[in-house]
PAMI-645170 format. One record per residue (C-alpha): x, y, z; residue number from 1; residue in one letter. Coordinates in steps of 0.5 Angstrom, whole numbers. Layout:
N
<pt x="X" y="Y" z="Z" i="NUM" aa="A"/>
...
END
This chain:
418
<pt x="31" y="-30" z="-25" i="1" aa="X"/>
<pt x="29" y="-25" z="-21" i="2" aa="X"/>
<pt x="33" y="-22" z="-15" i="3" aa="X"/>
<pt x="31" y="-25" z="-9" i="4" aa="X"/>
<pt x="26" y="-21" z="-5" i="5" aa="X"/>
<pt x="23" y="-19" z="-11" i="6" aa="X"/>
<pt x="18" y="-22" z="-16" i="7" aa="X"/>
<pt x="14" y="-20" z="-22" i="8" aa="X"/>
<pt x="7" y="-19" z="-21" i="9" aa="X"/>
<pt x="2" y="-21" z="-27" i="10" aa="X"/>
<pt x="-6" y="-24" z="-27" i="11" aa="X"/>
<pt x="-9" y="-25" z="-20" i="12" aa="X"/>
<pt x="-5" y="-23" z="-16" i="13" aa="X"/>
<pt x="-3" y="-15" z="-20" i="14" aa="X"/>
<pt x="-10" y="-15" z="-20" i="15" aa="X"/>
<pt x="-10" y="-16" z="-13" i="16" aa="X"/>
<pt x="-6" y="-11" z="-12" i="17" aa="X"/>
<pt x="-10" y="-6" z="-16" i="18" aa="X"/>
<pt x="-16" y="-8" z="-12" i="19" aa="X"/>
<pt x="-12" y="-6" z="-6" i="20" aa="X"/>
<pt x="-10" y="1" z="-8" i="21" aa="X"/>
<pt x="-16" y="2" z="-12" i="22" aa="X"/>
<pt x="-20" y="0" z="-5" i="23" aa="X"/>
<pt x="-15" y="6" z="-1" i="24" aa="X"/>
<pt x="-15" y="12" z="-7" i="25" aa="X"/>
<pt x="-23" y="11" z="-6" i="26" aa="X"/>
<pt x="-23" y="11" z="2" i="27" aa="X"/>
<pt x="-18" y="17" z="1" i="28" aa="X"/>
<pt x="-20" y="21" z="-4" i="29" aa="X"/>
<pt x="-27" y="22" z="-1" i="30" aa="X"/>
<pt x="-24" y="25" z="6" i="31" aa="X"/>
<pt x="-20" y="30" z="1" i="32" aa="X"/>
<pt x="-13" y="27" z="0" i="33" aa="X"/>
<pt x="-9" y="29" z="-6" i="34" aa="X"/>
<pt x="-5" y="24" z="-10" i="35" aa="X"/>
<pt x="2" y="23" z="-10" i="36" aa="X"/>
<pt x="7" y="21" z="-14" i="37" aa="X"/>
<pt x="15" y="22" z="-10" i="38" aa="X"/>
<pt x="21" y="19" z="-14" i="39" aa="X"/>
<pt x="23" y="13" z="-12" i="40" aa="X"/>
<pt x="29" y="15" z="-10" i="41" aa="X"/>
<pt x="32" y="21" z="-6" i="42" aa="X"/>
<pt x="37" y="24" z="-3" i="43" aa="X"/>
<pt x="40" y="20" z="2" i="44" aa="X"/>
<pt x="39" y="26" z="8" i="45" aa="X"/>
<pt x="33" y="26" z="7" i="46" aa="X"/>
<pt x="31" y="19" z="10" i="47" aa="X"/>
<pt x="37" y="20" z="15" i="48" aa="X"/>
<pt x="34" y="26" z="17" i="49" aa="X"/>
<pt x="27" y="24" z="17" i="50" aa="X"/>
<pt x="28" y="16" z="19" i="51" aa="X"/>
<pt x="32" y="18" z="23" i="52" aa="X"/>
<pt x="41" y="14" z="24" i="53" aa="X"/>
<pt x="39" y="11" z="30" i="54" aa="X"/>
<pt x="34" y="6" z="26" i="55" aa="X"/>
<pt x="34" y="-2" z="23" i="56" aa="X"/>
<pt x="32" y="2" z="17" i="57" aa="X"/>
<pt x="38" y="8" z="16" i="58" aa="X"/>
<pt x="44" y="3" z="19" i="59" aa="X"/>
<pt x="43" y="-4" z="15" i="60" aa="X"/>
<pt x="36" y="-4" z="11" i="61" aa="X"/>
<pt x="38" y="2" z="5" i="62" aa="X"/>
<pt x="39" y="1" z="-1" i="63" aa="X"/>
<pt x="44" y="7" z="-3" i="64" aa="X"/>
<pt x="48" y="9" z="-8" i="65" aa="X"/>
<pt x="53" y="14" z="-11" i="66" aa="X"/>
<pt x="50" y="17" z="-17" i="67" aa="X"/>
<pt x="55" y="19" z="-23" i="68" aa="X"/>
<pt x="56" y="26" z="-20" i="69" aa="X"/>
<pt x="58" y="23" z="-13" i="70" aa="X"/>
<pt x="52" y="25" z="-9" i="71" aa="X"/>
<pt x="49" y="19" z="-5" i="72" aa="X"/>
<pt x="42" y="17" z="-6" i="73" aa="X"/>
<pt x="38" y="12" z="-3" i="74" aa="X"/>
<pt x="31" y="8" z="-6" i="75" aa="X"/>
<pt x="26" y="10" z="-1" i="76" aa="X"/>
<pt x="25" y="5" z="4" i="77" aa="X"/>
<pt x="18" y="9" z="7" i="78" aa="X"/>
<pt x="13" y="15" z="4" i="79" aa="X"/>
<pt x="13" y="19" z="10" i="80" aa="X"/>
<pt x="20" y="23" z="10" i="81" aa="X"/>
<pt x="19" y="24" z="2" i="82" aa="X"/>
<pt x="12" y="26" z="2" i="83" aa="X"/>
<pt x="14" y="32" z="8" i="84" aa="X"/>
<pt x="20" y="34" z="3" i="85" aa="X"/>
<pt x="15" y="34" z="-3" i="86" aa="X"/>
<pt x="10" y="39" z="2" i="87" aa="X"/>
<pt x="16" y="43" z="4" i="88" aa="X"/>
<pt x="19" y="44" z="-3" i="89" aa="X"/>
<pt x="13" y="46" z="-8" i="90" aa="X"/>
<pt x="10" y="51" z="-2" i="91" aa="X"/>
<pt x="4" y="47" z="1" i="92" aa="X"/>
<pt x="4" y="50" z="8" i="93" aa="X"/>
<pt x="1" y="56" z="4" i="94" aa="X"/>
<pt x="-5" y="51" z="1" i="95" aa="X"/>
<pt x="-11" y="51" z="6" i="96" aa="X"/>
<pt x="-9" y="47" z="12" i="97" aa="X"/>
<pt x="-9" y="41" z="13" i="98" aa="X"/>
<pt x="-6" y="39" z="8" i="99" aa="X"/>
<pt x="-8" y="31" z="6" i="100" aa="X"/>
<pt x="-4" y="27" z="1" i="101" aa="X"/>
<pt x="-4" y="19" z="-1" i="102" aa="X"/>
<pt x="1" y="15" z="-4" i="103" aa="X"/>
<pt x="2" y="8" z="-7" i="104" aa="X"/>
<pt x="9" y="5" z="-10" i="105" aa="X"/>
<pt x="14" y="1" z="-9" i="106" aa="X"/>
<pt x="19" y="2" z="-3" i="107" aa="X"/>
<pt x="26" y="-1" z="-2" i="108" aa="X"/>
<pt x="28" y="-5" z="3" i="109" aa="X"/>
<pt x="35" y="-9" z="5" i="110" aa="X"/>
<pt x="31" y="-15" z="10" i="111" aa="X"/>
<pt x="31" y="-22" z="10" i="112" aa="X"/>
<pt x="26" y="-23" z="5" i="113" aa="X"/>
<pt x="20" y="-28" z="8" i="114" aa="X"/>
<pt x="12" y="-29" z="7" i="115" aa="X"/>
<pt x="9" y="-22" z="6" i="116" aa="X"/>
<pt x="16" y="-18" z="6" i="117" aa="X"/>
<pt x="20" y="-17" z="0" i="118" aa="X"/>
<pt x="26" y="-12" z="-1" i="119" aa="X"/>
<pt x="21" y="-9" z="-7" i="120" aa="X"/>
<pt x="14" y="-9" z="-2" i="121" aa="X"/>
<pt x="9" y="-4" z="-5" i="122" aa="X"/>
<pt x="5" y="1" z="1" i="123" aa="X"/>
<pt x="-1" y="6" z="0" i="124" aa="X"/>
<pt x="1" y="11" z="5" i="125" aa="X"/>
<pt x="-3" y="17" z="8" i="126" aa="X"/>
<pt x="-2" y="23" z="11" i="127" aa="X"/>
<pt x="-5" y="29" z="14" i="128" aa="X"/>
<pt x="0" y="36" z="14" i="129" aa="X"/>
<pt x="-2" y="42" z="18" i="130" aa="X"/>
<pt x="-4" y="42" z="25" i="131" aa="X"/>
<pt x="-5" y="39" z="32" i="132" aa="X"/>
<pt x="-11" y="37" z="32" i="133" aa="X"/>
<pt x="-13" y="29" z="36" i="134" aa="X"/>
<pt x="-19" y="30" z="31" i="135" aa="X"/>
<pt x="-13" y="29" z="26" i="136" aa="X"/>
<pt x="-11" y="22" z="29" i="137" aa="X"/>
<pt x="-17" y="20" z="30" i="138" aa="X"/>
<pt x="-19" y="20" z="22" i="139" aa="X"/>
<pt x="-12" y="17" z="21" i="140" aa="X"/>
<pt x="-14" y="12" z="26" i="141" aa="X"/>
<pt x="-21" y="11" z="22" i="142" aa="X"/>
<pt x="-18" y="12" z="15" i="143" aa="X"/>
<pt x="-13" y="6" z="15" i="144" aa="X"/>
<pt x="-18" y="2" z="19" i="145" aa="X"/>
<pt x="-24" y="3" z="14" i="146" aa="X"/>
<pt x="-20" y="3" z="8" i="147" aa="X"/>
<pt x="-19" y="-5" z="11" i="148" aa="X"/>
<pt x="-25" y="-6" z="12" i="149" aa="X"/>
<pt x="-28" y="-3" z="5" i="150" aa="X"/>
<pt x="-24" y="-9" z="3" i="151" aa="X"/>
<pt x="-28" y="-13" z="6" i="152" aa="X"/>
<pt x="-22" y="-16" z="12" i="153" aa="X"/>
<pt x="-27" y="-17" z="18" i="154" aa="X"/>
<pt x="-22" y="-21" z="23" i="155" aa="X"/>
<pt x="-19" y="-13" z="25" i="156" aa="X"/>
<pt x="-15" y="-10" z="31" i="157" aa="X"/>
<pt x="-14" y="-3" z="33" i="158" aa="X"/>
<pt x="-8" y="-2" z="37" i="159" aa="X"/>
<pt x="-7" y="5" z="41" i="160" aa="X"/>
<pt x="-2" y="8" z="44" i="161" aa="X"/>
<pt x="2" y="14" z="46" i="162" aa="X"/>
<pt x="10" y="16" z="45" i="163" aa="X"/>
<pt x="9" y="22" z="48" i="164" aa="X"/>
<pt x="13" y="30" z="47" i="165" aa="X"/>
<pt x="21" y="29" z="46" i="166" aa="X"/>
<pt x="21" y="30" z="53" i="167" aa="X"/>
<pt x="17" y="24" z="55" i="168" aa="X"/>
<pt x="21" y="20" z="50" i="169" aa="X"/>
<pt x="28" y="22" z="53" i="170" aa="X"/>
<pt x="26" y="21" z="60" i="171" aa="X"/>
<pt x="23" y="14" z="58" i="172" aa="X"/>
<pt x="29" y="13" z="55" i="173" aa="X"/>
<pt x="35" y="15" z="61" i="174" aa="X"/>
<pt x="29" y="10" z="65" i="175" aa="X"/>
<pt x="31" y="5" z="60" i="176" aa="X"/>
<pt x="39" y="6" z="60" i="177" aa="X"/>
<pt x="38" y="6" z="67" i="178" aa="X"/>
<pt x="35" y="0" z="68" i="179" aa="X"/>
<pt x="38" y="-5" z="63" i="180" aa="X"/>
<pt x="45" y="-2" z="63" i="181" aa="X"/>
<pt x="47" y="-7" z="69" i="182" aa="X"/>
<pt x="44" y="-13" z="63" i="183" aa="X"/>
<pt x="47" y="-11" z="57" i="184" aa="X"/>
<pt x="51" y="-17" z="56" i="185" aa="X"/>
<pt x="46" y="-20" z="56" i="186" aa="X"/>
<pt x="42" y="-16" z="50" i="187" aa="X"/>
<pt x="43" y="-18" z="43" i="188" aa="X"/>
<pt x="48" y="-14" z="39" i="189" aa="X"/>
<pt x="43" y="-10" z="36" i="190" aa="X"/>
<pt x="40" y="-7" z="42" i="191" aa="X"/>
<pt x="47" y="-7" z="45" i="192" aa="X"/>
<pt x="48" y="-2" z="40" i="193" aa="X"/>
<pt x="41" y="2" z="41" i="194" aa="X"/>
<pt x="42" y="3" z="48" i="195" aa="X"/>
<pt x="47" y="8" z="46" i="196" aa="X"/>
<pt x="43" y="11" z="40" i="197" aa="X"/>
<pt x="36" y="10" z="42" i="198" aa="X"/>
<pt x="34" y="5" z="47" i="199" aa="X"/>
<pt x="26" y="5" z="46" i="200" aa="X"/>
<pt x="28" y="1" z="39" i="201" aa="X"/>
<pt x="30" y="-5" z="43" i="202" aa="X"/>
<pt x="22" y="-6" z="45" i="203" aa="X"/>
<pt x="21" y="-7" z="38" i="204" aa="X"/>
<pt x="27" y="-12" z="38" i="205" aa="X"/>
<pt x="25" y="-18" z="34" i="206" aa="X"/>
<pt x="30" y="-22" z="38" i="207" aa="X"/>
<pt x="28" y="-27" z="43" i="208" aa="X"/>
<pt x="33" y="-26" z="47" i="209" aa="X"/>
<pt x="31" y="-18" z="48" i="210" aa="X"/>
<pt x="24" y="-20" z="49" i="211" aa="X"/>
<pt x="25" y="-25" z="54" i="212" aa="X"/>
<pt x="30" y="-20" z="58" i="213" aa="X"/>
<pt x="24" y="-15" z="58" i="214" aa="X"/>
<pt x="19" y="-19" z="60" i="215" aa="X"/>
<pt x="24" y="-22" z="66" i="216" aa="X"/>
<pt x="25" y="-14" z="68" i="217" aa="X"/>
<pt x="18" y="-12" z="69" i="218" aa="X"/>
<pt x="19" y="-6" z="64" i="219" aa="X"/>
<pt x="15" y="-1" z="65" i="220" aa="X"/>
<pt x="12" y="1" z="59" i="221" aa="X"/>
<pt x="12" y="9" z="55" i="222" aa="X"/>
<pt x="6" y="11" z="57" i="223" aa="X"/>
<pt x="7" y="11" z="65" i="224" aa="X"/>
<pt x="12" y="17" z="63" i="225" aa="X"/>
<pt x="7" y="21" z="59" i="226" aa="X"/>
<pt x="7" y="29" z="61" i="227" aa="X"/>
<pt x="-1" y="32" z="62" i="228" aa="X"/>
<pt x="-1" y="35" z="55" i="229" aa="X"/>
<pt x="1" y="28" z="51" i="230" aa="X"/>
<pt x="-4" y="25" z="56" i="231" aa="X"/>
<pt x="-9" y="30" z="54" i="232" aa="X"/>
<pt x="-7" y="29" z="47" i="233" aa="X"/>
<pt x="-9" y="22" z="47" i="234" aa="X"/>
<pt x="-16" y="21" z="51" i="235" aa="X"/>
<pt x="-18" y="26" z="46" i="236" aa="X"/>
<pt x="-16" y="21" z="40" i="237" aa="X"/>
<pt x="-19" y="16" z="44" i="238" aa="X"/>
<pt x="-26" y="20" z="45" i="239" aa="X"/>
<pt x="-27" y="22" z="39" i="240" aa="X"/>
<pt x="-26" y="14" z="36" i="241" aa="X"/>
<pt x="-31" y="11" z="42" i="242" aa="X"/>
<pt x="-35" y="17" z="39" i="243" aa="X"/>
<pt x="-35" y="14" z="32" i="244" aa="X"/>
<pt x="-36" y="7" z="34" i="245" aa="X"/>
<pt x="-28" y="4" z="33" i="246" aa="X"/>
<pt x="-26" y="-1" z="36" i="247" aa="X"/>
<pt x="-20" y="-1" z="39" i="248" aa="X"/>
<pt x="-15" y="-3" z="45" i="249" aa="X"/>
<pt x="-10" y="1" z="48" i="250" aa="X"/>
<pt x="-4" y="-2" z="47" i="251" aa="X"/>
<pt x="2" y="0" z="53" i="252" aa="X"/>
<pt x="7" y="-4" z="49" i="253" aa="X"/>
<pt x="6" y="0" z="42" i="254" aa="X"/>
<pt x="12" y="3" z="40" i="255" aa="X"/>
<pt x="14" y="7" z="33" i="256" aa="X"/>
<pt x="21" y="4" z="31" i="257" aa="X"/>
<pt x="22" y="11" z="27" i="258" aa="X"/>
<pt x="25" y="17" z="31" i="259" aa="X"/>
<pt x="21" y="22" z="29" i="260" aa="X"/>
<pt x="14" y="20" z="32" i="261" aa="X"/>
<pt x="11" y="24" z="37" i="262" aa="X"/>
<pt x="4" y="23" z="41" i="263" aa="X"/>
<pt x="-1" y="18" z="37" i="264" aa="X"/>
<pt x="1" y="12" z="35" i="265" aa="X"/>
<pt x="-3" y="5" z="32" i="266" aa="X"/>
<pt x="-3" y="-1" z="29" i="267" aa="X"/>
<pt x="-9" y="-5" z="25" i="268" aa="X"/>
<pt x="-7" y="-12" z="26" i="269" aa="X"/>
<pt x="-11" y="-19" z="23" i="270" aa="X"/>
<pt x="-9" y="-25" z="28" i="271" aa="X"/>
<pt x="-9" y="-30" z="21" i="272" aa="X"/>
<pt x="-2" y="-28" z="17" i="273" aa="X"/>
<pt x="2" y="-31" z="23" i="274" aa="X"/>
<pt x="6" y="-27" z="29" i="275" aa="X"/>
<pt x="8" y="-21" z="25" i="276" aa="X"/>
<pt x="1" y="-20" z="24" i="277" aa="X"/>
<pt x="1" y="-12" z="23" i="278" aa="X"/>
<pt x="-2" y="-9" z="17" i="279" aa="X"/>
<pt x="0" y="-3" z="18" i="280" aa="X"/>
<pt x="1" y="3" z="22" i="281" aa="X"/>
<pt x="3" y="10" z="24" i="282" aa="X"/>
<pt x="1" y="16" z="29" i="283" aa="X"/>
<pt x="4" y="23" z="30" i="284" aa="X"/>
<pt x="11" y="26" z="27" i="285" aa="X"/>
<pt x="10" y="34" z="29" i="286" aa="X"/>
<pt x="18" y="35" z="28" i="287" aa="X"/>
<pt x="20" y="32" z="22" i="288" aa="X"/>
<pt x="19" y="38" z="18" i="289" aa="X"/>
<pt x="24" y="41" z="22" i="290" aa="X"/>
<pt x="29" y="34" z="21" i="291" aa="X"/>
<pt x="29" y="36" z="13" i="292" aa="X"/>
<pt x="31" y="43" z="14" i="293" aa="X"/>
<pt x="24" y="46" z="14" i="294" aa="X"/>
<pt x="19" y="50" z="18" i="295" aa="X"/>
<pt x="15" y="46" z="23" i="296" aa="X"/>
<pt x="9" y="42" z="21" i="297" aa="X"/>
<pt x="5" y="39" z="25" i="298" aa="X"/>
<pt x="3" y="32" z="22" i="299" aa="X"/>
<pt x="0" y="25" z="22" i="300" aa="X"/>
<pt x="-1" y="19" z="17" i="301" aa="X"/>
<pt x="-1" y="12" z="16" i="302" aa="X"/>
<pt x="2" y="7" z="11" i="303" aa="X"/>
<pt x="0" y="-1" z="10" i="304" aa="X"/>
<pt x="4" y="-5" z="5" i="305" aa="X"/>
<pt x="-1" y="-9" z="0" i="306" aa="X"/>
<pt x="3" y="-16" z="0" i="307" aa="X"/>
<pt x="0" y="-16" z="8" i="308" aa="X"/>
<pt x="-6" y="-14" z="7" i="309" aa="X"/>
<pt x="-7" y="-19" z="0" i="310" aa="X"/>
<pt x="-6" y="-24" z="5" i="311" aa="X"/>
<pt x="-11" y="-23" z="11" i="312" aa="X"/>
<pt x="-15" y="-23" z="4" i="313" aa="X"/>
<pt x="-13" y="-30" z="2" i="314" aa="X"/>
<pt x="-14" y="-32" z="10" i="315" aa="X"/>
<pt x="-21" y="-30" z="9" i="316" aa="X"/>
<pt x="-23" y="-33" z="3" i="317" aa="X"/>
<pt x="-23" y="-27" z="-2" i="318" aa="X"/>
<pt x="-23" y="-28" z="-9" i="319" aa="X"/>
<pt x="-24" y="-23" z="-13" i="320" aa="X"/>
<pt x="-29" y="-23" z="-19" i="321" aa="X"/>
<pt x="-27" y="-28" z="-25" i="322" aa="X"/>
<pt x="-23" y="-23" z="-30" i="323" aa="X"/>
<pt x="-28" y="-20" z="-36" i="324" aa="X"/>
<pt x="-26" y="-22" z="-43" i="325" aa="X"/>
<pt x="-26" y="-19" z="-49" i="326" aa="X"/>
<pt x="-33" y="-16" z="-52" i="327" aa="X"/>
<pt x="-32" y="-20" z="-57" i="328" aa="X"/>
<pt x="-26" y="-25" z="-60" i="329" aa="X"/>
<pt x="-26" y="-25" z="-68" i="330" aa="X"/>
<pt x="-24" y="-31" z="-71" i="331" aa="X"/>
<pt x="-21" y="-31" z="-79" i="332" aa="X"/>
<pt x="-23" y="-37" z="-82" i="333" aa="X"/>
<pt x="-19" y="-36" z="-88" i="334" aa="X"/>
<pt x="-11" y="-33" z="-88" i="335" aa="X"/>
<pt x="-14" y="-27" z="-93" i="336" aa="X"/>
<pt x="-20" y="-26" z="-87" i="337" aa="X"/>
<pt x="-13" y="-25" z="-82" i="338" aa="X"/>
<pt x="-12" y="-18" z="-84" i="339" aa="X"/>
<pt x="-19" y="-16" z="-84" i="340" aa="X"/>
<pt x="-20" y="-19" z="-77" i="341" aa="X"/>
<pt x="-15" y="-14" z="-75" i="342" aa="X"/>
<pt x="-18" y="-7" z="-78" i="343" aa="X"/>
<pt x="-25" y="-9" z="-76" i="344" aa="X"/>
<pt x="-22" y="-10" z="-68" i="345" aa="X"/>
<pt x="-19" y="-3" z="-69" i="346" aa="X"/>
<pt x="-25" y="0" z="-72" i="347" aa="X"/>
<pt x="-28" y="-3" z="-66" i="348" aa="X"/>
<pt x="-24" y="0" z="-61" i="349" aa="X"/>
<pt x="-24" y="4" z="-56" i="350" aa="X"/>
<pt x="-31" y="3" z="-54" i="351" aa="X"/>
<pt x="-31" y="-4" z="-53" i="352" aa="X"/>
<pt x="-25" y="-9" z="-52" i="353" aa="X"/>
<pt x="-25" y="-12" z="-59" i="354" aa="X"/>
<pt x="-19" y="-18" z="-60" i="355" aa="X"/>
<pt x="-18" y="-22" z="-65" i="356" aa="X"/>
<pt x="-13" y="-29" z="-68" i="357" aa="X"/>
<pt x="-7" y="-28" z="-71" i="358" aa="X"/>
<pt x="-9" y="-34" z="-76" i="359" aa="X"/>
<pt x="-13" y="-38" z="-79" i="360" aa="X"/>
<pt x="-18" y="-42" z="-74" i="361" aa="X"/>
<pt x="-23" y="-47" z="-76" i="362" aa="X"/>
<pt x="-30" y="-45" z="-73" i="363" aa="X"/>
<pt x="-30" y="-50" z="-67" i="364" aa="X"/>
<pt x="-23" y="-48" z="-66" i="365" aa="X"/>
<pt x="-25" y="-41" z="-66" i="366" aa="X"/>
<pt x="-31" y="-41" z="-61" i="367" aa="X"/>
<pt x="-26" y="-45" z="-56" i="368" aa="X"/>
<pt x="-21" y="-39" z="-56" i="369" aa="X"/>
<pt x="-26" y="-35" z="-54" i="370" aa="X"/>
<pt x="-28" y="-38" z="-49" i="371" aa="X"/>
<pt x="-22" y="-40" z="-45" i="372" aa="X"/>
<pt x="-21" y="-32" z="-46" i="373" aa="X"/>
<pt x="-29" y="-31" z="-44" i="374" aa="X"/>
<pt x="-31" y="-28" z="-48" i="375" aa="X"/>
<pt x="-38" y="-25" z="-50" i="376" aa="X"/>
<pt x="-38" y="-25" z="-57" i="377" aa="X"/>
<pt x="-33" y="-29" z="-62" i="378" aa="X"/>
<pt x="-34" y="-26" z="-69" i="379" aa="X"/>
<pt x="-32" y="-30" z="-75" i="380" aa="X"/>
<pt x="-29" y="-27" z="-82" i="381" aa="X"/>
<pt x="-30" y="-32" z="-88" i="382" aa="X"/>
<pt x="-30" y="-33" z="-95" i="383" aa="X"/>
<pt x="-37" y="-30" z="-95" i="384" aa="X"/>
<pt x="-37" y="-25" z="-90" i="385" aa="X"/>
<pt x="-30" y="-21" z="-94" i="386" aa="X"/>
<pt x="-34" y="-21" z="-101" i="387" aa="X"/>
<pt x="-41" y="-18" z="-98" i="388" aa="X"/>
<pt x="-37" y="-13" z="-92" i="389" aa="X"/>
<pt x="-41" y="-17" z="-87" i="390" aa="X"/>
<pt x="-38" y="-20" z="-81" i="391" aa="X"/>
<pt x="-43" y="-25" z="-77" i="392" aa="X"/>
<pt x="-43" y="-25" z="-69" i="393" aa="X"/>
<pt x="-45" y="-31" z="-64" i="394" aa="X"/>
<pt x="-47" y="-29" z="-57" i="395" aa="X"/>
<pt x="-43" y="-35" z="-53" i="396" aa="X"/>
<pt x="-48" y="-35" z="-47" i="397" aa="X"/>
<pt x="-54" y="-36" z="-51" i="398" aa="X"/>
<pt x="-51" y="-38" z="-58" i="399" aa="X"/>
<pt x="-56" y="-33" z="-61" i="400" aa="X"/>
<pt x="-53" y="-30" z="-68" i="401" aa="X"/>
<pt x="-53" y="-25" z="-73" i="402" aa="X"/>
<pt x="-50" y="-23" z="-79" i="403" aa="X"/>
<pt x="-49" y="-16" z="-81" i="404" aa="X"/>
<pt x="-45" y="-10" z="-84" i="405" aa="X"/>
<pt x="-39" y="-9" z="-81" i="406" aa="X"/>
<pt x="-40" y="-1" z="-80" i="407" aa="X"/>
<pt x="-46" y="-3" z="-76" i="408" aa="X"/>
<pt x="-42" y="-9" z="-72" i="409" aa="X"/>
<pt x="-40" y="-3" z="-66" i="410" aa="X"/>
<pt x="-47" y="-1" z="-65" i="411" aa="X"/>
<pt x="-50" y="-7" z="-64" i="412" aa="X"/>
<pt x="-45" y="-10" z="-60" i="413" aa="X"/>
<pt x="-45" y="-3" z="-56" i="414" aa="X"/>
<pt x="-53" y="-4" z="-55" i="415" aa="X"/>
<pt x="-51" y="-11" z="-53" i="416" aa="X"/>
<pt x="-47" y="-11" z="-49" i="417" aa="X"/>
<pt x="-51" y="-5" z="-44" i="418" aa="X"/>
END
């Protein structure tokens, strides 16, 4: 079996997956992102500094161990921290900025596995490195929104906010202590815990309790708190995506649970996968550099986790194209026939798909095989064919065929199949 919160991928559903990503990497390669490709582990500081200790991800959801020369190392829970250590570590700062990245692969998590969340999820992250600039988040903002759209997913929903400068969020942060200090008794364990370490995380509590508070508090949301310069910083992402005709709203109670967000933050939610109906997200994060031991990195990005976006896909009716066959399928119909069937696939390849039966098959049995592998061609090997080199095709759509030399098997089969 395999351990809980994993699962093989195969047939329609990998297929799926690859549609996914291969929807994003054109999307993002076309506005200039790079791939990358991180180790799926890393060194444990890198996601502590990065994620920050404070966070449900560093203190109860890694997956972390001692390697056999007793460093600590962590699966990857997210891409971003990784991909700012890749940026520092092989030089980008002195690449033409921005720098812009894409990723996509397993990440780890140690949460409650439930539907569209495993402990083994995949993501297709974004980032943008180099600069300051609104225009940045507001491409960020279209990029993720557009790669969802791409895929055909229409019921879609943009939601903008702000975190503000590290000074915004520390006096939001006492505005928080000094109001819900008088009900801690009342909060969840965890949010106990984050009034201390970081008290905006309790807004993204998924405790109902902590909801229920919050709402009877009438808590004042973070961008009443914002300084002119994050104020600035946000109405420019939002004229520049009223200018690109996105739809968005803003959302006062958005929050990024990660602690090195600043300024921009968003998510692109589909309202049928359930409550926790976030695709994906991102925003701002001009001080990670600095978390990681660099230089300071003004940055932006967005991650989106393919088992969520596989699902608004299935809620919406997507299917994919029936999966395409083999070019031709051949058939040996003596033992002597199998062999040959062999060497002429491998004659075959690569330029077509060419697969063959590893036995003897009567020529009916043969033309069913074919088909339940939808096939175009099923080619047959007999007794006949082995004496005179010759091999006979037979188009299963049409049931028009032809015997001729296996040497010019490969180009009638790539004239018809153009």
């Amino acid at each position: 079996m395999a351990v809980r919160g994993t699962k093989d991928l195969f047939g329609k559903e990998l297929r799926l997956h690859q549609h996914i990503v291969a929807t994003a990497r054109r999307v993002l390669e076309a506005a200039g992102a790079l791939e990358l490709i991180t180790p799926v582990f890393e060194e444990t500081q890198v996601f502590e500094k990065g994620v920050g200790i404070s966070t449900d991800i560093v203190r109860k959801e890694m997956f972390t161990f001692q390697d056999r020369g007793g460093r600590s190392l962590t699966l990857r829970p997210e891409g971003t921290a990784a991909m700012v250590r890749a940026y520092l570590e092989h030089g980008m700062k002195v690449w033409p900025q921005p720098v812009r990245l894409w990723m996509a692969g397993p990440m780890f998590r140690a949460e409650r596995p439930q539907k569209g969340r495993y402990r083994q999820f995949h993501q297709v992250n974004y980032e943008a490195l180099g600069s300051e600039s609104p225009i940045l988040d507001a491409e960020a903002v279209v990029l993720l929104y557009e790669s969802l759209k791409e895929l055909g997913l229409r019921r879609l929903t943009v939601k903008l906010s702000s975190v503000g400068d590290p000074e915004d969020r520390a006096r939001y942060n006492a505005y928080l202590r000094e109001v819900l200090s008088p009900h801690r008794e009342a909060l969840s364990q965890d949010s106990q815990e984050r009034l201390e370490l970081n008290p905006m995380r309790i807004l993204d509590s998924k405790s109902e309790q902590d909801q229920a508070l919050l709402k009877e508090l009438n808590i004042r949301p973070m961008l009443d708190f914002l300084g002119e310069e994050a104020k600035a910083h946000l109405k420019a992402v939002e004229r520049h995506l009223e200018r690109l005709s996105v739809p968005y709203e803003l959302d006062p109670t958005l929050v990024r649970g990660l602690d090195y967000y600043v300024r921009t933050a968003f998510e692109v939610h589909h309202a049928e996968i359930g409550a926790q109906s976030a695709l994906g997200g991102g925003g701002r994060y001009d001080g990670l550099s600095e978390l990681l031991g660099g230089p300071r990195v003004p940055g932006v990005g967005f991650a989106f986790g393919v088992e969520r976006v596989a699902l608004a896909l299935e809620a919406e009716g997507f299917c994919l194209p029936e999966e395409k066959g083999p070019d031709v399928y051949l058939i040996p119909l003596t033992e002597e026939a199998v062999a040959e069937a062999f060497y002429l696939a491998e004659a075959l390849r690569p330029r077509i798909r060419a697969e063959y039966a590893l036995s003897p098959k009567k020529p009916g049995k043969g033309v069913e095989e074919a088909l339940k592998r939808n096939a175009a061609f099923v080619g047959f090997l007999g007794e006949d064919e082995l004496k005179t080199g010759e091999v006979t095709l037979k188009r299963l759509a049409t049931g028009e065929q032809v015997r001729l030399p296996q040497r010019e098997a490969l180009g009638f089969l790539l004239s018809a199949l153009a």
